[in-house]
DOVEX-399593 format. One record per residue (C-alpha): residue number from 1; x, y, z. Coordinates in nm, 4 decimals, padded with zeros to 6 digits, always signed. Example, Ala and Ser with C-alpha at 12.3 -4.5 7.8 and 13.67 -1.06 7.14 Angstrom:
# residues 2
+------+----------+----------+----------+
: resi :        x :        y :        z :
+------+----------+----------+----------+
:    1 : +01.2300 : -00.4500 : +00.7800 :
:    2 : +01.3670 : -00.1060 : +00.7140 :
+------+----------+----------+----------+
This chain:
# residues 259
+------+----------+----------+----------+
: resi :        x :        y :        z :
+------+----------+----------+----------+
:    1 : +00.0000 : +00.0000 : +00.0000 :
:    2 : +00.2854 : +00.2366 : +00.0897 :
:    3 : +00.3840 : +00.2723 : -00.3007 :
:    4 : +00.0467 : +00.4008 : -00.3631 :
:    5 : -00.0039 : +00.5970 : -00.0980 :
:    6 : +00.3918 : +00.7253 : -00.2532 :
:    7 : +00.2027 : +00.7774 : -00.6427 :
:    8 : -00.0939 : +00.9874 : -00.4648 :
:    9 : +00.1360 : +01.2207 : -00.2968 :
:   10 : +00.3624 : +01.2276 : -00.6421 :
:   11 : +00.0734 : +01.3010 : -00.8376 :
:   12 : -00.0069 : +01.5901 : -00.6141 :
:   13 : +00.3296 : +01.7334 : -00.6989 :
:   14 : +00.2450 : +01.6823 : -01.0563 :
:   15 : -00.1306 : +01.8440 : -01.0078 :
:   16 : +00.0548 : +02.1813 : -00.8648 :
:   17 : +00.2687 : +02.1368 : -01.1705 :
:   18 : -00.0255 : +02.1879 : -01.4268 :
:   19 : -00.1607 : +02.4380 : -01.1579 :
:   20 : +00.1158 : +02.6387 : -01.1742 :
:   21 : +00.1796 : +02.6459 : -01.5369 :
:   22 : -00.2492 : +02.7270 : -01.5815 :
:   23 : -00.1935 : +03.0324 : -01.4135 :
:   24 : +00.1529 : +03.1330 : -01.5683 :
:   25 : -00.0167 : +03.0869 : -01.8884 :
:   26 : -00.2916 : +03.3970 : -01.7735 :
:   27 : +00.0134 : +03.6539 : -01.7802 :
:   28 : +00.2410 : +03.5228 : -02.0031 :
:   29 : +00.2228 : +03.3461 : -02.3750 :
:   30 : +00.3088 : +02.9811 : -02.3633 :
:   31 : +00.2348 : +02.9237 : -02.7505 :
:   32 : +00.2773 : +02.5664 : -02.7492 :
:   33 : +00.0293 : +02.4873 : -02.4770 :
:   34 : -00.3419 : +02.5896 : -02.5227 :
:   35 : -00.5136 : +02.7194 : -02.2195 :
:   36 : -00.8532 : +02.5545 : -02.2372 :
:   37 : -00.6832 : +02.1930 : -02.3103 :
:   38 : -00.4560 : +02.2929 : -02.0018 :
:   39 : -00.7313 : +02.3823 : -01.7965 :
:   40 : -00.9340 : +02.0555 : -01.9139 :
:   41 : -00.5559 : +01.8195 : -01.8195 :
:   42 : -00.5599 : +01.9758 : -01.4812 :
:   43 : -00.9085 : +01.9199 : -01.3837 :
:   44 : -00.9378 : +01.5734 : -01.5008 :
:   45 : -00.6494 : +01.4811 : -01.3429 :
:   46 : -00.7475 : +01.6465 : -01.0249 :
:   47 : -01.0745 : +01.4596 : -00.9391 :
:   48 : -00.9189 : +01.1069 : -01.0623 :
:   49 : -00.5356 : +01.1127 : -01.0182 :
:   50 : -00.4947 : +01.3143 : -00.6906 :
:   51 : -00.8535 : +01.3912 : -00.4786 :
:   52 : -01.0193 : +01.0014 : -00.6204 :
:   53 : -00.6996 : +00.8152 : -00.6247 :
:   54 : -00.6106 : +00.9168 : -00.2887 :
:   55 : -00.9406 : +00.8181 : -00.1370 :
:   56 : -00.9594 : +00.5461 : -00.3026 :
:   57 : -00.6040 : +00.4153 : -00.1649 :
:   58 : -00.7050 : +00.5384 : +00.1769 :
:   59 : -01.0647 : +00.3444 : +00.2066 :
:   60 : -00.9135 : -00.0135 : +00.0729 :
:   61 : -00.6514 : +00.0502 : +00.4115 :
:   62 : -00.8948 : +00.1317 : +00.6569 :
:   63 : -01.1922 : -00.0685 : +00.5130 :
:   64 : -01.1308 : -00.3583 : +00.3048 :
:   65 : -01.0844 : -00.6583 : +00.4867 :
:   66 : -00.9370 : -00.8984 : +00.1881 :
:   67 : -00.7031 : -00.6267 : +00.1369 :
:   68 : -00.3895 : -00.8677 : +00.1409 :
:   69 : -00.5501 : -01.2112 : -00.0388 :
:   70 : -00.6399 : -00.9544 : -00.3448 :
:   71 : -00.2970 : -00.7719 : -00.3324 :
:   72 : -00.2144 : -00.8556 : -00.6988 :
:   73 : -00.5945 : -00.7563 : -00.8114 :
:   74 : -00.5382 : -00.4086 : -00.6095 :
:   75 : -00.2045 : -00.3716 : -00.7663 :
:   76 : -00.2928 : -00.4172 : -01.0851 :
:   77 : -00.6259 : -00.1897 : -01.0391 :
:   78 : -00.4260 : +00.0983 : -00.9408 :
:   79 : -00.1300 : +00.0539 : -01.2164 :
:   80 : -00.4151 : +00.0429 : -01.4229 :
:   81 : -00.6030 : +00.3683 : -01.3272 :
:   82 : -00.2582 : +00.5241 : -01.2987 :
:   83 : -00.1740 : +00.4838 : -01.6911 :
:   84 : -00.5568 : +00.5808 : -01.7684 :
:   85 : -00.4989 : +00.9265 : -01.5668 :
:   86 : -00.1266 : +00.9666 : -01.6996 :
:   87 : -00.2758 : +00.9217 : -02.0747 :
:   88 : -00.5683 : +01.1167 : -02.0137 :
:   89 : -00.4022 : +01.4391 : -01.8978 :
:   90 : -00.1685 : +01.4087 : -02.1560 :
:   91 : -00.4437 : +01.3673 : -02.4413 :
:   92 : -00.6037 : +01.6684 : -02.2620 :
:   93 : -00.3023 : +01.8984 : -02.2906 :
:   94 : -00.2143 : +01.8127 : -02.5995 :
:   95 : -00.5692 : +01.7074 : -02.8674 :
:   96 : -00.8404 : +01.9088 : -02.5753 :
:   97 : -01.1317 : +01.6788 : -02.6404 :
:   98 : -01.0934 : +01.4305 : -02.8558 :
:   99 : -01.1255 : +01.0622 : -02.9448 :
:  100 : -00.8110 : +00.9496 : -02.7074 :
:  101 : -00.8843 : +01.2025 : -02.4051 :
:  102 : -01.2444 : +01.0832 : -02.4306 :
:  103 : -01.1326 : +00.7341 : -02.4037 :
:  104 : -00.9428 : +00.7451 : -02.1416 :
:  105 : -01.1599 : +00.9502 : -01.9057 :
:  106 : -01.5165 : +00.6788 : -01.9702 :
:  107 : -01.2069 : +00.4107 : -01.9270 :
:  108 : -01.1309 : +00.5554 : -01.6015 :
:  109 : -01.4695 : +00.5878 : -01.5189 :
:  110 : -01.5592 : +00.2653 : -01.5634 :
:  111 : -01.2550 : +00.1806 : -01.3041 :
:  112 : -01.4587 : +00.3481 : -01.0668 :
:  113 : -01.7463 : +00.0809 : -01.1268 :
:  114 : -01.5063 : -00.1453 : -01.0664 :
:  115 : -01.3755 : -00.0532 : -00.7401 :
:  116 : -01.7653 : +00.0621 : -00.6106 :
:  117 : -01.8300 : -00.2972 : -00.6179 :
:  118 : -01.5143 : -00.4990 : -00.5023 :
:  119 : -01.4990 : -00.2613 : -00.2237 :
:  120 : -01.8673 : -00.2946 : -00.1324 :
:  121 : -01.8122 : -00.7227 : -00.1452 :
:  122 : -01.5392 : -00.6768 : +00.0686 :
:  123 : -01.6653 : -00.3995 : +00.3469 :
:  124 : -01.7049 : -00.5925 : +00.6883 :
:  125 : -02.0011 : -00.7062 : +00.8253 :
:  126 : -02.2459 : -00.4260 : +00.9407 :
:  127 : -02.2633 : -00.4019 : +01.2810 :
:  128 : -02.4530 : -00.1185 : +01.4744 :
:  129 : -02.1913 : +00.0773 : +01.6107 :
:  130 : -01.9666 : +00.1004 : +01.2662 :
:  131 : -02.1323 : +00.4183 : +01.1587 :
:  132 : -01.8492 : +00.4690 : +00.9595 :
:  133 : -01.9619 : +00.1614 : +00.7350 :
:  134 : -02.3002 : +00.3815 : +00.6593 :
:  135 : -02.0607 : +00.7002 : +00.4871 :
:  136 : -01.8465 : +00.4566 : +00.3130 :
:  137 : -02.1700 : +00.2858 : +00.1686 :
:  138 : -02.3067 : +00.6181 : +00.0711 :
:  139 : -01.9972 : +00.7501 : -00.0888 :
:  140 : -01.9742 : +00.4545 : -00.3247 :
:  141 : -02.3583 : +00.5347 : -00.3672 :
:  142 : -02.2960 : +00.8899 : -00.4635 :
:  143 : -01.9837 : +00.8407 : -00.6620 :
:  144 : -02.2200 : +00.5858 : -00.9099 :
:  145 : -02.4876 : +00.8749 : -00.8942 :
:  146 : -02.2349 : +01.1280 : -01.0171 :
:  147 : -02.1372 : +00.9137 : -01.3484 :
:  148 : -02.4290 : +01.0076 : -01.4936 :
:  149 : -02.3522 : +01.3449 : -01.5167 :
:  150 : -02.0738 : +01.2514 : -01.8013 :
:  151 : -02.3290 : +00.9995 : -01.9724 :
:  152 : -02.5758 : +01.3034 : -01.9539 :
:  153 : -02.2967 : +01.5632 : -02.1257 :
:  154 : -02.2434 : +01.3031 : -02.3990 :
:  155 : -02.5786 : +01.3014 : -02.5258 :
:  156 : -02.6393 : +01.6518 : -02.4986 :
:  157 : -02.3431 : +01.7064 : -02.7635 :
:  158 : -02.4633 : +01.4142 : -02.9963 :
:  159 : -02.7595 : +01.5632 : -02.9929 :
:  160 : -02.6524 : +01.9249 : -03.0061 :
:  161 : -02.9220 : +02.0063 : -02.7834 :
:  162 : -02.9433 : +02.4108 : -02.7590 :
:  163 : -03.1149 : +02.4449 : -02.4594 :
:  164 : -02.8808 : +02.6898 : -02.2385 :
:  165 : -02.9122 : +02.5155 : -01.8973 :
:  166 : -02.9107 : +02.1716 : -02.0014 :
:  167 : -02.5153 : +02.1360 : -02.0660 :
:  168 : -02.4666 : +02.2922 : -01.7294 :
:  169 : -02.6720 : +02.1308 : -01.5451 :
:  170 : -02.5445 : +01.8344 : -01.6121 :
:  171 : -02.2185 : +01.9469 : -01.5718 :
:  172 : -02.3498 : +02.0231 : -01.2081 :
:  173 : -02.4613 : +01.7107 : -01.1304 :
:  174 : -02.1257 : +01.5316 : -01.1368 :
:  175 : -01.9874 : +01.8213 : -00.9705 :
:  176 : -02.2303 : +01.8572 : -00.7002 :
:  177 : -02.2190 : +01.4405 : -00.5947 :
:  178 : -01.8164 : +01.4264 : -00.6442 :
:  179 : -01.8016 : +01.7091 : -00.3953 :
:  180 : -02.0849 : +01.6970 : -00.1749 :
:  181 : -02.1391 : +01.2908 : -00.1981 :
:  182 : -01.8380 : +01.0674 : -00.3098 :
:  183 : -01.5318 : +01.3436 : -00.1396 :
:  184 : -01.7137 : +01.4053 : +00.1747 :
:  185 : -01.8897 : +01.1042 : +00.2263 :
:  186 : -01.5462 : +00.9194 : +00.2014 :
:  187 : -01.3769 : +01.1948 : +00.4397 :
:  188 : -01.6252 : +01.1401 : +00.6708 :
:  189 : -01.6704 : +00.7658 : +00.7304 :
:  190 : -01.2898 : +00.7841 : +00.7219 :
:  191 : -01.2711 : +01.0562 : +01.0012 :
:  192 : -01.5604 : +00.8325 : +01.2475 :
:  193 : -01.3521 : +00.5605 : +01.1830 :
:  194 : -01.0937 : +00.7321 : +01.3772 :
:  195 : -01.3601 : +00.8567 : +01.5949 :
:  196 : -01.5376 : +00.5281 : +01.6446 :
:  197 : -01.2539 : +00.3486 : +01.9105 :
:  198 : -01.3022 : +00.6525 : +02.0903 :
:  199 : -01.5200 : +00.6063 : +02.4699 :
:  200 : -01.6105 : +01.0077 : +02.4260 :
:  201 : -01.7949 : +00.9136 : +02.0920 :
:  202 : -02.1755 : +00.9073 : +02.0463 :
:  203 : -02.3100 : +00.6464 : +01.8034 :
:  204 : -02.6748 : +00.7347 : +01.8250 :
:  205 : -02.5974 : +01.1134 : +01.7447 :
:  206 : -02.3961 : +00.9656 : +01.4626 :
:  207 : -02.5980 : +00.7581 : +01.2933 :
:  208 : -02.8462 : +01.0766 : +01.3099 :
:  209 : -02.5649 : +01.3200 : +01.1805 :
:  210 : -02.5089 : +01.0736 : +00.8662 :
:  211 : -02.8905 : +01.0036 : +00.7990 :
:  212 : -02.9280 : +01.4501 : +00.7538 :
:  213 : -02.6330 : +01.4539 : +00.5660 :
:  214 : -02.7066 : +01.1377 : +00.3150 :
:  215 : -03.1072 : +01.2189 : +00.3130 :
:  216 : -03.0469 : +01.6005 : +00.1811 :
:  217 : -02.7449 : +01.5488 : -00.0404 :
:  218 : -02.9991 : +01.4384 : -00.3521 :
:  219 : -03.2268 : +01.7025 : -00.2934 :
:  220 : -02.9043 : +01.9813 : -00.2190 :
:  221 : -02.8312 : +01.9488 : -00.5782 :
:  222 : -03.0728 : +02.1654 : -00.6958 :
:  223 : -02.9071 : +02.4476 : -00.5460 :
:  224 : -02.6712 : +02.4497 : -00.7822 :
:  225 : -02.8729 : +02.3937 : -01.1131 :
:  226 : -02.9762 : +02.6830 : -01.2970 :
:  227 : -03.3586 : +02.7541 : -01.3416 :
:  228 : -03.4520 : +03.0026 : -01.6210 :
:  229 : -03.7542 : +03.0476 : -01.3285 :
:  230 : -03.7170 : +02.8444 : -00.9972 :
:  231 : -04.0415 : +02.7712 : -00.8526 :
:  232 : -04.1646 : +02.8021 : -00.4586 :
:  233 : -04.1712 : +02.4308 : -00.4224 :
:  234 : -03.7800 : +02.4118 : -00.5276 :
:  235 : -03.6618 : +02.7098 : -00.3391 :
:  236 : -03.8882 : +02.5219 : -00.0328 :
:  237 : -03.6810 : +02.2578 : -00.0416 :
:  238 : -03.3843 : +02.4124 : -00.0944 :
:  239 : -03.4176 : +02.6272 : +00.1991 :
:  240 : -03.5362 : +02.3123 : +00.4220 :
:  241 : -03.1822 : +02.1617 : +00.2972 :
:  242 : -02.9985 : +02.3855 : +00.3761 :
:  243 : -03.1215 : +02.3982 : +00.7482 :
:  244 : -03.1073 : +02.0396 : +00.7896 :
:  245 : -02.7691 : +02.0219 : +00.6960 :
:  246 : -02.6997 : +02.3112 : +00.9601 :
:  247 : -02.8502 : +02.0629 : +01.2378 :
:  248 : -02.6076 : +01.8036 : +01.1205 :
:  249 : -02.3406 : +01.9859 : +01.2350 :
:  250 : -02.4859 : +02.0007 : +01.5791 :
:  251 : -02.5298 : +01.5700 : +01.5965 :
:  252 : -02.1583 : +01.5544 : +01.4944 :
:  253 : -02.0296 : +01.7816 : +01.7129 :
:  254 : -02.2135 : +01.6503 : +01.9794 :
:  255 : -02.1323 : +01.2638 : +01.8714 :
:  256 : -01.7653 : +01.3835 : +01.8898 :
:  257 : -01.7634 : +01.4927 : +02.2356 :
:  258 : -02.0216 : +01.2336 : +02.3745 :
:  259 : -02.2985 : +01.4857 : +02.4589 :
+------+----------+----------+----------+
């Protein structure tokens, strides 16, 4: 595990690399580099080879309990995803969207299929007090969800679909349940894993905590799509939401300090 806990770190290194050179690029020419293909490298690679990777890497430690009888299936997984999110950066910096960078980015998300279920099969038995097991669960839930966000964009180009919102939209959706679903989801039953083995924790505020967090997530996401007119009903539960997820802070703080 240590080499790919090694790669993740390395391809952080190489993230602040593209990063770096993205924002050069705003106040000085860099002819030979295009600054939409640059921008397209760096945030590919950013939600599969450095914030996905990682998390990936870090639930199969703490989680997976055949961990060491499918070492050479793990190993191979990862040198897999690694050349997918190698090639696909470089097809993004150098053809923008094309044939090959479109290629590798559905080949790495299929990888994520993958993993969603092998993890899954190999998450230990649920027991009450592993709350931790619930944010896991809904992490792999949400990172499924979010795929259809790319299938979505897809069509809307084959079908050259002029509505304004639409492309958005759907752009949102993967957006909204990488960053609110599969990256917090995973942070989260991470940290109460830690937190878990503690006596100070509360499981019953926990399990409360997660049940807010997972039951508004969905209904969060229209928050961030665009409405040419939102109606009453949407802002409603918007605004309802939004103050649910406020409570949730209060179960976890409280579950954290045994209150």
């Amino acid at each position: 595990m240590k080499k790919w806990y090694r790669l993740a770190l390395f391809n952080l290194v190489v993230l602040a690399f593209l990063g770096s050179v993205l924002r050069y690029k705003i106040n000085f020419p860099l002819e030979i580099i295009q600054q939409e293909n640059l921008l397209h490298a760096h945030s590919h690679f950013a939600f599969n080879g450095w914030v996905g990777f990682l998390l990936q890497v870090l639930i199969l430690g703490e989680f997976s309990e055949g961990y060491k009888k499918a070492a050479l299936f793990w190993d191979r997984f990862f040198l897999a995803g690694t050349l997918l999110n190698y090639a696909m950066a470089a097809s993004f910096l150098w053809t923008g969207y094309s044939p090959l960078s479109i290629a590798c980015s559905t080949g790495a998300l299929w990888l994520t299929y993958v993993f969603s279920r092998k993890i899954y099969a190999s998450l230990p038995p649920k027991r009450p007090q592993q709350v931790s097991i619930y944010f896991i669960k809904a992490a792999l839930f949400f990172l499924l969800l979010s795929s259809l966000g790319p299938y979505a964009l897809a069509a809307i180009m084959v079908s050259k679909s002029s509505h304004q919102y639409l492309y958005h939209n759907a752009l949102y959706f993967f957006l909204h349940f990488q960053y609110n679903g599969w990256f917090t989801f995973s942070v989260l039953g991470l940290l109460t894993k830690k937190l878990e083995n503690s006596a100070a924790f509360n499981r019953k505020t926990a399990r409360i905590f997660f049940f807010l967090m997972a039951g508004t997530c969905i209904p969060s996401y229209l928050f961030t799509s665009l409405w040419r007119h939102r109606p009453s009903l949407v802002t409603g539960i918007i605004v309802v939401s939004a103050v649910l997820q406020t409570a949730a802070l209060f179960f976890y703080g409280s579950c954290c300090t045994g209150t």
